[in-house]
N, C-alpha and C positions, 0 to 999 in steps of 0.2 A: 504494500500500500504506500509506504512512505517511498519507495522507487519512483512508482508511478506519479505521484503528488511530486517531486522532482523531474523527473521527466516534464511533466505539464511545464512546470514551471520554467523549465528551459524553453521548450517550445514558444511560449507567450513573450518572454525576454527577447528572443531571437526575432519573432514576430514583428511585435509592435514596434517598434522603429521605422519599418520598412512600409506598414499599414498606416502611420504616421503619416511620413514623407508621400507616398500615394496623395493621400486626404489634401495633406496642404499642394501639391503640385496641379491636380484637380481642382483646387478653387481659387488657385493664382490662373489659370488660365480667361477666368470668368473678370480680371479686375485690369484697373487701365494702366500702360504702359508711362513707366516714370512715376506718378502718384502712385496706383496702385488701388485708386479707388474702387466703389463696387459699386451697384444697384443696390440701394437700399431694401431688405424686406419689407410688408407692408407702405411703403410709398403711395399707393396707389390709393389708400384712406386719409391720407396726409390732409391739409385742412391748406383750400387755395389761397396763393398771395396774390397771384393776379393772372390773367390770361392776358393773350399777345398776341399780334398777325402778325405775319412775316409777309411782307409784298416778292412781288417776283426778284429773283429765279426762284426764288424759294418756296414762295407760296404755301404757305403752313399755316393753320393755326398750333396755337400754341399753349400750354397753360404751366404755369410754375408754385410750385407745392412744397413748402418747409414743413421738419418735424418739429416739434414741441417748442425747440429752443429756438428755431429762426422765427415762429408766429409772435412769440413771446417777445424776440428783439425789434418784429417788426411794430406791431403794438404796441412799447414801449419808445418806438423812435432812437432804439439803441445803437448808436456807430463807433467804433467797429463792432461789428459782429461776436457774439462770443464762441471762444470754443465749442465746441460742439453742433455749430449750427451744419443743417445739412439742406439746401437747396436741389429740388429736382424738377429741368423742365422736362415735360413732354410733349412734343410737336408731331402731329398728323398736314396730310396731303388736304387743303382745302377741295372741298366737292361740295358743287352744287344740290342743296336738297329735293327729288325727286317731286315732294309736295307742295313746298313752295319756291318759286323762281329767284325768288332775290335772295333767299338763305341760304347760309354755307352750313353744312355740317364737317366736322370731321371724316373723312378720310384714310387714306393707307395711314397707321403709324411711320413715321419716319426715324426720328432718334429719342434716345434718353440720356440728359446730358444732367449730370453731377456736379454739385461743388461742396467740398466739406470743408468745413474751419478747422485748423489746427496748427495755432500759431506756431509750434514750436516746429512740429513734422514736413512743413511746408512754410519754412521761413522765408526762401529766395523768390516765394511766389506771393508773398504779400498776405501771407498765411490761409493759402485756398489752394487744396487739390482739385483737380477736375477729373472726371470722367465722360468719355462720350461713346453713346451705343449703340449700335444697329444692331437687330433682330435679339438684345439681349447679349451679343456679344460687345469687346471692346474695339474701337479703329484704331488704325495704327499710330505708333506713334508718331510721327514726321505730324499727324493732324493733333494730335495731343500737343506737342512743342509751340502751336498755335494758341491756344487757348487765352494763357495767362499776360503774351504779348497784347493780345485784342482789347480785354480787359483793362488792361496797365493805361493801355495810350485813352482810352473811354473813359472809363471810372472808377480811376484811383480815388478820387475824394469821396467814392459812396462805397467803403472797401473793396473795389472791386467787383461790385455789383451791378447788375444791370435795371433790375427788378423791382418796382416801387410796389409798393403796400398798395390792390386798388381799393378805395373808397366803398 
């Protein structure tokens, strides 16, 4: 008995390292190049900051959706941002609604783009990682290396935000 109950025990030692390393190599594939950001779980319940069009080429609607702490900051009028805040837009292909002619509805989804606060982990970026998504996965990085330039030269005075509270 005590063989065996050693035995196990090797087995599971030897194991998990390697069932480890799987795990985390599997969920680094799903996060964005250089940050390393992710999709948020639950996002999709998130409580909205404001919705957006995008005119051509892009033609998108848009909506953008914090968790707890960016409502809380937006609300409060807080700048900068605190740690922990996590912005997430989602933009669809604008289509015209089949019932009525002048309305747009939503569309193909398009991207899910990220920004998470963390001053200290993302210091050279003005404390904001980003992520950007298609189908769920992340784009490459050469598009990620974009990001926090766009930002910087726009709106550094509003931490790097693009996104006003709507009314």
């Amino acid at each position: 008995m005590i063989v065996l109950a050693v035995l196990l025990l090797v087995v599971v030692l030897t194991c998990v390292p390697y069932l480890v390393t799987i795990a985390f190599a599997q969920g680094e594939g799903d996060a964005s190049p250089i940050f390393g950001v992710t999709v948020p779980e639950g996002y999709k319940q998130w409580e909205l900051i404001a919705p957006a069009e995008e005119a051509a080429p892009l033609d998108e609607l848009r909506a953008v959706v914090g968790n707890r702490t960016a409502i809380d900051a937006y609300q409060g009028g807080k700048l900068p941002f605190p740690d922990g805040t996590i912005l997430v837009k989602r933009a669809w292909k604008r289509k015209q609604s089949p019932e009525f002619a002048s309305a747009t509805i939503p569309g193909e989804a398009t991207t899910v783009q990220v920004m998470v606060k963390d001053s200290r982990k993302y210091a050279s970026t003005g404390g904001w990682g980003f992520g950007r998504f298609v189908n769920g996965k992340p784009v490459d990085e050469a598009q990620h290396r974009t990001c926090f330039a766009c930002h910087e030269a726009r709106v550094k005075s509003r931490d790097y935000v693009f996104t006003r509270l709507a009314p």
